[in-house]
Backbone as JSON Lines, residues from 0, in Angstrom:
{"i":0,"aa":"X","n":[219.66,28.47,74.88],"ca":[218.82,27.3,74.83],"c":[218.38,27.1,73.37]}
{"i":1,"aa":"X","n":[218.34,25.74,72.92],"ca":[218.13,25.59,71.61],"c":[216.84,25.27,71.36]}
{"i":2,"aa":"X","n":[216.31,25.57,69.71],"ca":[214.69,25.27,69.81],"c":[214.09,24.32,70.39]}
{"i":3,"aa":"X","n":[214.77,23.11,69.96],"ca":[214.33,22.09,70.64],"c":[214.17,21.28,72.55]}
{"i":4,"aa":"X","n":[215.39,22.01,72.66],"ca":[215.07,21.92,73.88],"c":[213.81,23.07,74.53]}
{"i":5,"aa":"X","n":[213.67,24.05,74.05],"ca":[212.84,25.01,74.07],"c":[211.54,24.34,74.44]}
{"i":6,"aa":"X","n":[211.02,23.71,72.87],"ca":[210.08,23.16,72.74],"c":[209.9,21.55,73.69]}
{"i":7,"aa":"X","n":[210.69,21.27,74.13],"ca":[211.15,19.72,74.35],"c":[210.12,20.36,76.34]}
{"i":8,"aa":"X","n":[210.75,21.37,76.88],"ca":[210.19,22.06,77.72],"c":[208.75,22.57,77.4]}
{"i":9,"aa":"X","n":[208.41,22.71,77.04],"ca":[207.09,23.33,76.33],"c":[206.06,22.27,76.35]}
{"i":10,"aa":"X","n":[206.38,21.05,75.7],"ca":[205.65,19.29,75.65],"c":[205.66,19.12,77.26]}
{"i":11,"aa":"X","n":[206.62,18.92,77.46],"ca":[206.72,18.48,79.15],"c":[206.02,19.45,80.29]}
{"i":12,"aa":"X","n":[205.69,20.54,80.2],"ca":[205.13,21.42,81.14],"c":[203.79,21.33,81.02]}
{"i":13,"aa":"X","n":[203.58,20.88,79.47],"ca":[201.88,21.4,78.92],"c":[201.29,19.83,79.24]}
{"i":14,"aa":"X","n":[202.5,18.73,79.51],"ca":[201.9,17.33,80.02],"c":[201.32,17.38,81.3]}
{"i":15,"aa":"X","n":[202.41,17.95,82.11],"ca":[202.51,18.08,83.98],"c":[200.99,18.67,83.91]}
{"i":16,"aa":"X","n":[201.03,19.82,83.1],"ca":[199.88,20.82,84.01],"c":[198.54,19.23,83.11]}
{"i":17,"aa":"X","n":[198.3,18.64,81.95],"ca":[197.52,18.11,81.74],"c":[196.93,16.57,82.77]}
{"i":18,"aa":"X","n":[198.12,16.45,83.36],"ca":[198.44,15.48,84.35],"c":[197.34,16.2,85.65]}
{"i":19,"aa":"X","n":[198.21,17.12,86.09],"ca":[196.85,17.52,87.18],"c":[195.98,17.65,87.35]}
{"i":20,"aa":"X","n":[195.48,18.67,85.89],"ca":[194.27,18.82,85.83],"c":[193.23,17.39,86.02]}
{"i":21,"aa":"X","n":[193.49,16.89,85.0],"ca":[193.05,15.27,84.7],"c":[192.53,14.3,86.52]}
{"i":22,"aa":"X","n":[194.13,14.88,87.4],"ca":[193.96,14.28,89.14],"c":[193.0,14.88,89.59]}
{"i":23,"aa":"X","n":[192.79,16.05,89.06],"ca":[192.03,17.1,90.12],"c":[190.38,16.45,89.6]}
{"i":24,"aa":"X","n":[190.43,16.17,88.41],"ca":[189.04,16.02,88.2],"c":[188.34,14.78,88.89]}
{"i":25,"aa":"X","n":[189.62,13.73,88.46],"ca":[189.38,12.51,88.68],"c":[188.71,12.69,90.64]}
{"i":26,"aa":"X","n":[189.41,13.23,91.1],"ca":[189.39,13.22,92.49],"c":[187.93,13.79,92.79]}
{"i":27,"aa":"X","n":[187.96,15.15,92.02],"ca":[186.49,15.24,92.59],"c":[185.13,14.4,92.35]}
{"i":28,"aa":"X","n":[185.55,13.93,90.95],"ca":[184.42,12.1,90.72],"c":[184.27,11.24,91.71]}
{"i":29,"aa":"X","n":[185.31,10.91,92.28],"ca":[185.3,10.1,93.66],"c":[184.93,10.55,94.32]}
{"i":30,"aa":"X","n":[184.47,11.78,95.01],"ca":[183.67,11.94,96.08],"c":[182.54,12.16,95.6]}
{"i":31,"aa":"X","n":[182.12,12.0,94.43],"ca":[180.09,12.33,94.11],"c":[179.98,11.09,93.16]}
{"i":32,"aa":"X","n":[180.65,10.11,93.22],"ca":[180.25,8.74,92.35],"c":[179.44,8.31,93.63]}
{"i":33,"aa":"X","n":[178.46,7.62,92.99],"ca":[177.63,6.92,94.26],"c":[177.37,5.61,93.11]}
{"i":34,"aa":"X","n":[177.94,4.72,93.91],"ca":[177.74,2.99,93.14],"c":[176.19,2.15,93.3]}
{"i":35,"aa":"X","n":[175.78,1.14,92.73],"ca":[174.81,0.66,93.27],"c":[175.25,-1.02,93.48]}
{"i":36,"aa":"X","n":[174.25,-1.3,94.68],"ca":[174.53,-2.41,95.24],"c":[173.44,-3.17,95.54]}
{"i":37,"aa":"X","n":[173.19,-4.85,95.25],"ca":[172.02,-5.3,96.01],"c":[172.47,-5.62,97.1]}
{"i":38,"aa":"X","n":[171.36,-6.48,98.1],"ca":[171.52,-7.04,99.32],"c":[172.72,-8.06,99.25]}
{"i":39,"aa":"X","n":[172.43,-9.05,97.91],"ca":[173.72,-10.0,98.05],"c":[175.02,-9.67,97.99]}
{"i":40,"aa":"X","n":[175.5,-8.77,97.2],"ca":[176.2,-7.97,97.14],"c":[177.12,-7.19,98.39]}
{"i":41,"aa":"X","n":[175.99,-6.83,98.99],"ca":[176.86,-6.11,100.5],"c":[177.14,-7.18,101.65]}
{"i":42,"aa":"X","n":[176.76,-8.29,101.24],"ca":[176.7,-9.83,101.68],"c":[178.34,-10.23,101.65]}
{"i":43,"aa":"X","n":[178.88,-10.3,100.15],"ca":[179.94,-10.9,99.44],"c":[181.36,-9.77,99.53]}
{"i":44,"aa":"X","n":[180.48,-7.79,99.75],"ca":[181.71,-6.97,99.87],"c":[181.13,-6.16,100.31]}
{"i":45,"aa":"X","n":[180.91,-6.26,101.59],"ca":[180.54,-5.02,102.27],"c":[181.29,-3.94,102.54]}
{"i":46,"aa":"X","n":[180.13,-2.77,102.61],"ca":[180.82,-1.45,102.11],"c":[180.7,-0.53,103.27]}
{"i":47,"aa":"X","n":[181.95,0.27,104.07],"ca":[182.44,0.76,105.21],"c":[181.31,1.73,105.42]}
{"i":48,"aa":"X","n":[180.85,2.07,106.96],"ca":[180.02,2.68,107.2],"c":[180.5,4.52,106.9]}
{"i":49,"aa":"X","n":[179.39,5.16,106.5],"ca":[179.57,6.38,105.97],"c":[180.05,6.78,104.55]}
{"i":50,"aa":"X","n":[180.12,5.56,103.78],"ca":[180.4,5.44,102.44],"c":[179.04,5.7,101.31]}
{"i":51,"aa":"X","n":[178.6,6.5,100.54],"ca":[177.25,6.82,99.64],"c":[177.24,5.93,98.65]}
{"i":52,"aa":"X","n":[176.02,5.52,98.98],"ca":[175.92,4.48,97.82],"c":[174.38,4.05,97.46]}
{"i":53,"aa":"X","n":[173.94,3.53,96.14],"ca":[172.75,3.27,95.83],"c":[172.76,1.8,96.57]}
{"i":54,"aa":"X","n":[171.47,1.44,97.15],"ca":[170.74,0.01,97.45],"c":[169.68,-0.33,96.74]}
{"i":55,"aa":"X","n":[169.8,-1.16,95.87],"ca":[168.38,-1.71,95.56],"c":[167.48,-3.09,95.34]}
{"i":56,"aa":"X","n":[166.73,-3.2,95.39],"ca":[166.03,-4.05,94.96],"c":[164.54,-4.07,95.09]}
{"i":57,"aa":"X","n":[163.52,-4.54,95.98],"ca":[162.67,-4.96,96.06],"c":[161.72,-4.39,97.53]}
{"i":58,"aa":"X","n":[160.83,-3.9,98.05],"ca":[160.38,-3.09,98.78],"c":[159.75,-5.05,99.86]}
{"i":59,"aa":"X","n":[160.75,-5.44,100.67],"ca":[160.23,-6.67,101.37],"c":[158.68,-6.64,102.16]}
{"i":60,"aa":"X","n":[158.01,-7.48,101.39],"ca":[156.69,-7.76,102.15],"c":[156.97,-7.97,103.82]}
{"i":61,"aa":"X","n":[155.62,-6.68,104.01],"ca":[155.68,-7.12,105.83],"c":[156.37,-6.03,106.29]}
{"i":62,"aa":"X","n":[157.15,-5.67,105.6],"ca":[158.59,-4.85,106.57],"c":[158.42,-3.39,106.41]}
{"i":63,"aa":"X","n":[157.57,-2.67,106.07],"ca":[157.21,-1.66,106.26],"c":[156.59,-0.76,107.86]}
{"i":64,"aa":"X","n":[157.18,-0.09,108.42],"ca":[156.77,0.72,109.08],"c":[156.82,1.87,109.53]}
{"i":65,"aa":"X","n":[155.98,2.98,109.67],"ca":[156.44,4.0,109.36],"c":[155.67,4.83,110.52]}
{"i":66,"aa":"X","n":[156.38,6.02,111.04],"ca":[155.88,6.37,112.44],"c":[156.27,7.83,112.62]}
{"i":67,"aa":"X","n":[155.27,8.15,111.74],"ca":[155.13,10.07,111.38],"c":[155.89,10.05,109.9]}
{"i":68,"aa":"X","n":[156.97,10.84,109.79],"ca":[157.74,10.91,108.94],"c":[158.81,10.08,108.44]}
{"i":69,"aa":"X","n":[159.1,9.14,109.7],"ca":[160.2,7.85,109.51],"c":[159.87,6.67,109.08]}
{"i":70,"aa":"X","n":[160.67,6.45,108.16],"ca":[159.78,4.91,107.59],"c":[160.79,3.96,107.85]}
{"i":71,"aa":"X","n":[160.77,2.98,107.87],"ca":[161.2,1.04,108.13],"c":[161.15,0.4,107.27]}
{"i":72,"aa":"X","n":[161.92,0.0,106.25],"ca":[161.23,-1.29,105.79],"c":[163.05,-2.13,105.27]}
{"i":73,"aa":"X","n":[162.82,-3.42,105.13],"ca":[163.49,-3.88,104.49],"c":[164.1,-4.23,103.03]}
{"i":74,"aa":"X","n":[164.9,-3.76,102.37],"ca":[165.1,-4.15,101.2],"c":[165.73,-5.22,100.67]}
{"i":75,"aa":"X","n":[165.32,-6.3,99.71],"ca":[165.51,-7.24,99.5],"c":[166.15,-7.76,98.22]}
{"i":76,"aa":"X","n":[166.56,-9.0,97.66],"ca":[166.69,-9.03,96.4],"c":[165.78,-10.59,96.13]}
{"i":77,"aa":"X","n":[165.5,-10.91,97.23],"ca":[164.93,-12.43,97.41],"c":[166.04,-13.42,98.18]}
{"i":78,"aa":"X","n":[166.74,-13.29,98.55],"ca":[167.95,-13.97,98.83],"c":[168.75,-13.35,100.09]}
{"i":79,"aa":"X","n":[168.55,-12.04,99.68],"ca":[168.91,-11.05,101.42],"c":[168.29,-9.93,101.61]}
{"i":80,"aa":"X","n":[168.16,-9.73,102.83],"ca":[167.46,-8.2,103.01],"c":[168.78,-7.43,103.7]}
{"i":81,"aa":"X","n":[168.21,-6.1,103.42],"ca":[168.58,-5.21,104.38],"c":[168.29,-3.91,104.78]}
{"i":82,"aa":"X","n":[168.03,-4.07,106.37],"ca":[167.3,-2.81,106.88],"c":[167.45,-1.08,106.75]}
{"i":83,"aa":"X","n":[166.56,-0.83,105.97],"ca":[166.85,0.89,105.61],"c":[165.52,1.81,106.41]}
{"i":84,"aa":"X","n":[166.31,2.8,106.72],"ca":[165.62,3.88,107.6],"c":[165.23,4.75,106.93]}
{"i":85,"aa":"X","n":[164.11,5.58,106.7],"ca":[164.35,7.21,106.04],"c":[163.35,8.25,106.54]}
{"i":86,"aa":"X","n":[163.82,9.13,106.39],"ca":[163.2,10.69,107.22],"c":[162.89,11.09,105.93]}
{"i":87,"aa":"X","n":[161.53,11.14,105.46],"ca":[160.55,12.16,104.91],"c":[159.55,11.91,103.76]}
{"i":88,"aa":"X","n":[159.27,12.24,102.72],"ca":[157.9,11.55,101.98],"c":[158.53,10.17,101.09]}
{"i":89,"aa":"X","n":[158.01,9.62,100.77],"ca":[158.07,8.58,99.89],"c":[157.33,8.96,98.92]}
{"i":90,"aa":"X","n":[157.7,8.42,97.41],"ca":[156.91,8.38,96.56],"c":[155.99,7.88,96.86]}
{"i":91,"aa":"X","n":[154.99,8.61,95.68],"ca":[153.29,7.85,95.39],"c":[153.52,6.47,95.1]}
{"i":92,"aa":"X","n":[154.54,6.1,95.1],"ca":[154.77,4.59,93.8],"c":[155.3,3.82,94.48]}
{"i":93,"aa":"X","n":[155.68,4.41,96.1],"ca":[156.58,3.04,97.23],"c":[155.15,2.16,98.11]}
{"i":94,"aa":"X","n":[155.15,0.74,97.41],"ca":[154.64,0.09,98.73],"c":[155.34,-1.09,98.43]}
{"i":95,"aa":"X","n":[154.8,-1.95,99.44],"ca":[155.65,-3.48,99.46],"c":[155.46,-4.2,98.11]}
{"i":96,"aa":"X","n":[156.77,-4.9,98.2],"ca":[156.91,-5.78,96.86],"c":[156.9,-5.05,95.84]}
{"i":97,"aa":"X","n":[157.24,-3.82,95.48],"ca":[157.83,-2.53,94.57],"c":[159.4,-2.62,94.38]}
{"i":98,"aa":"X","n":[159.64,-2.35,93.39],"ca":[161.05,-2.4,92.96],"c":[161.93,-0.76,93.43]}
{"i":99,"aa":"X","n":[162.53,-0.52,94.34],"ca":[163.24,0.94,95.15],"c":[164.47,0.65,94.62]}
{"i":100,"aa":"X","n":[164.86,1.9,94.82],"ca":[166.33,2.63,94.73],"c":[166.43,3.08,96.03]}
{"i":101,"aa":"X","n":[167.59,3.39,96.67],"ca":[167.58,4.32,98.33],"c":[168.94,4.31,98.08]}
{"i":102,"aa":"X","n":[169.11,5.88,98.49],"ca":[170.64,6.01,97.91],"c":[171.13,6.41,99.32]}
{"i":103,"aa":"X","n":[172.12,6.59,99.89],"ca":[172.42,6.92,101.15],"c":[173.8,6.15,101.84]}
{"i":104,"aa":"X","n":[173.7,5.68,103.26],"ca":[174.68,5.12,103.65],"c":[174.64,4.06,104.98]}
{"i":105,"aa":"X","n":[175.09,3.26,105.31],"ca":[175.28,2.84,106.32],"c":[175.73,3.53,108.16]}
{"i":106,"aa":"X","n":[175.4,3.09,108.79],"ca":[175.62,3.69,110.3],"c":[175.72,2.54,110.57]}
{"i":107,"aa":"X","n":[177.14,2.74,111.56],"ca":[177.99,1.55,112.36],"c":[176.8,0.53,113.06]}
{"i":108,"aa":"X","n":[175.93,1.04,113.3],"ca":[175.07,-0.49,113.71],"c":[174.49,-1.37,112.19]}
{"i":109,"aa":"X","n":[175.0,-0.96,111.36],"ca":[174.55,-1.63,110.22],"c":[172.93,-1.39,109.9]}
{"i":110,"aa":"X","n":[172.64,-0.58,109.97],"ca":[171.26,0.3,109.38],"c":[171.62,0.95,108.25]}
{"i":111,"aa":"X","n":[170.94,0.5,107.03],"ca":[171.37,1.82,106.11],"c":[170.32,2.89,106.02]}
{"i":112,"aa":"X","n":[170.65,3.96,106.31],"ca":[170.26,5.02,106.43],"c":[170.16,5.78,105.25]}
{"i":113,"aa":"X","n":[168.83,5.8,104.26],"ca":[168.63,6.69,103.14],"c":[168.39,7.84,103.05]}
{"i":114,"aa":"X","n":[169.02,8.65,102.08],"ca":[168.68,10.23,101.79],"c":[167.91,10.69,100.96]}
{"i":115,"aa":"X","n":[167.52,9.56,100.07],"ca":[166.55,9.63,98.9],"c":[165.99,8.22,98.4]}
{"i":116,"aa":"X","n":[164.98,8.15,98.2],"ca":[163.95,7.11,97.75],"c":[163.32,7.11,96.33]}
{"i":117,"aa":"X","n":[163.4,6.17,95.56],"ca":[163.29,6.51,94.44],"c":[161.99,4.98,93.89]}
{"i":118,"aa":"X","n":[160.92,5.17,93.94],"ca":[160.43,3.64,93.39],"c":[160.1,3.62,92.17]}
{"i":119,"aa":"X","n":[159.62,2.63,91.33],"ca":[159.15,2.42,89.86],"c":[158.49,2.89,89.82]}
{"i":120,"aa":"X","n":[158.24,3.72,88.14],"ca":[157.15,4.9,88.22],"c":[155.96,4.29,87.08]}
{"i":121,"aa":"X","n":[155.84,2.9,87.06],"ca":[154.87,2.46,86.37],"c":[154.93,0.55,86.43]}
{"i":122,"aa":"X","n":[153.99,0.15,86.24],"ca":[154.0,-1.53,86.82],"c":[154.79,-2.32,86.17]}
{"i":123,"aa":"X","n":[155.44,-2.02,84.36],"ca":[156.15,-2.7,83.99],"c":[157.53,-1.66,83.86]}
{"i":124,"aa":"X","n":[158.07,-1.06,84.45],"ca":[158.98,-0.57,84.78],"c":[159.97,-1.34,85.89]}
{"i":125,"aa":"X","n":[161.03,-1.26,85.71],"ca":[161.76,-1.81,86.94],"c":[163.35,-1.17,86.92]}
{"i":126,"aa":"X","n":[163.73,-0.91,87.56],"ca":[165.5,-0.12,87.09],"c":[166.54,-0.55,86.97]}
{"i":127,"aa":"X","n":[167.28,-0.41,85.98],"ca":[167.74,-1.78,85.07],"c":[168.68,-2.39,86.29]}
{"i":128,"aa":"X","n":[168.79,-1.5,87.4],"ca":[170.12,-1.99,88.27],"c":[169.58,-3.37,89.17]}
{"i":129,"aa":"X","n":[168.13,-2.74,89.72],"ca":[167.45,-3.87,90.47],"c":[167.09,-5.06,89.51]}
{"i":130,"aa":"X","n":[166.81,-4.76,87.95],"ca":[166.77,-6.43,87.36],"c":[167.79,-6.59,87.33]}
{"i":131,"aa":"X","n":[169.18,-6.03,86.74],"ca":[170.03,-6.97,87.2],"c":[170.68,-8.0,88.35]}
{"i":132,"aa":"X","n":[170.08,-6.73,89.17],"ca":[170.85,-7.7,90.49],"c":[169.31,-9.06,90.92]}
{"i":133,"aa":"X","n":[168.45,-8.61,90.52],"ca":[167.67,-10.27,90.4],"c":[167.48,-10.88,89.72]}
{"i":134,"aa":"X","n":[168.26,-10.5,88.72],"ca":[168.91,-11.93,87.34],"c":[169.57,-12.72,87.66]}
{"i":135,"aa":"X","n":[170.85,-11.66,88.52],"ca":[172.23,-12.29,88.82],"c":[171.94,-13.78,90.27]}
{"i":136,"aa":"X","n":[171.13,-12.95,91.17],"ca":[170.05,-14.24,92.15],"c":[169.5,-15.17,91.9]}
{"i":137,"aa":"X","n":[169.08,-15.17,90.57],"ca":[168.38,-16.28,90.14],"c":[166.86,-15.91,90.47]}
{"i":138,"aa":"X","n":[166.46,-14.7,90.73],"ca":[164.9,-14.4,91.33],"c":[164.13,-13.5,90.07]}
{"i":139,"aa":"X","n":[164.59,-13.28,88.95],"ca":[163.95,-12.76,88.08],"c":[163.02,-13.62,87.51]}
{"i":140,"aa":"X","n":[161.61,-12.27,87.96],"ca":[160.08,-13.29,86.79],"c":[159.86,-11.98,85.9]}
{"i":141,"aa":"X","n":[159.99,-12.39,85.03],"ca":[159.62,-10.92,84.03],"c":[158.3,-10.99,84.35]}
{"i":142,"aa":"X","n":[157.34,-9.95,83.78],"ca":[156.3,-9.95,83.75],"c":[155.69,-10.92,83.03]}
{"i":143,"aa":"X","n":[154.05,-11.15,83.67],"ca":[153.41,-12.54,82.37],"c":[153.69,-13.97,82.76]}
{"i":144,"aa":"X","n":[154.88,-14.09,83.7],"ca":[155.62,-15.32,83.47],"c":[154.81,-15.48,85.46]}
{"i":145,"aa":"X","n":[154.03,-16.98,85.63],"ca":[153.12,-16.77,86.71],"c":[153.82,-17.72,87.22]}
């Protein structure tokens, strides 16, 4: 065998194995990427039940209820809601008309079912995902603006 083919083998093996590695990683990203989505959003491409994903927007006036450890409420962007469930504390910082995160998933009756709750941790705070998605609505009031 001549050097070059030697080496010509050597490029090509050290690609393959860089090739896999690269699949293997990629693959395990896809199962711990969790996307975020508003209400309009799961409106326009809704996303298959048992799939993890961030929801956010707006903590809907009224729609809070909570009965021991399980809470109710609707999340909104101004334009759509949608109903999220969750088992266990809420932040100090979740009440209605609060800007949430709820990361979790859908169940075939179309409940999304959260695993974590996340609200704004100060009054002019908001997370850049939920202003965007109420820019993109047309429902953004910055602060100040009455």
């Amino acid at each position: 065998m001549t050097r070059k083919k030697r080496r010509l083998y050597f490029v090509l093996a050290g690609m393959s194995v860089l090739g896999i590695a690269a699949a293997l990683v990629l693959t395990s990203f896809e199962d711990s990427l969790v996307f975020f989505r508003s209400p309009s959003d799961l409106v326009e491409k809704p996303i298959p039940a048992g799939r993890n994903f961030r929801l956010g927007g707006l903590v809907e006036e009224g729609s809070v209820e909570k009965n021991g450890v399980v809470t109710r409420f609707n999340v909104t962007d101004l334009n759509k809601a949608v109903p999220v469930t969750f088992e266990g504390l809420l932040p100090d910082l979740f009440r209605e008309g609060q800007g949430v995160v709820a990361e979790g998933s859908f169940t075939e009756d179309g409940v999304f079912v959260a695993t974590n709750v996340l609200a704004k941790h100060d009054e002019n705070y908001m997370p850049p995902e939920v202003a965007d998605a109420l820019k993109k609505a047309g429902q953004w009031k910055p602060e100040g603006d009455n």
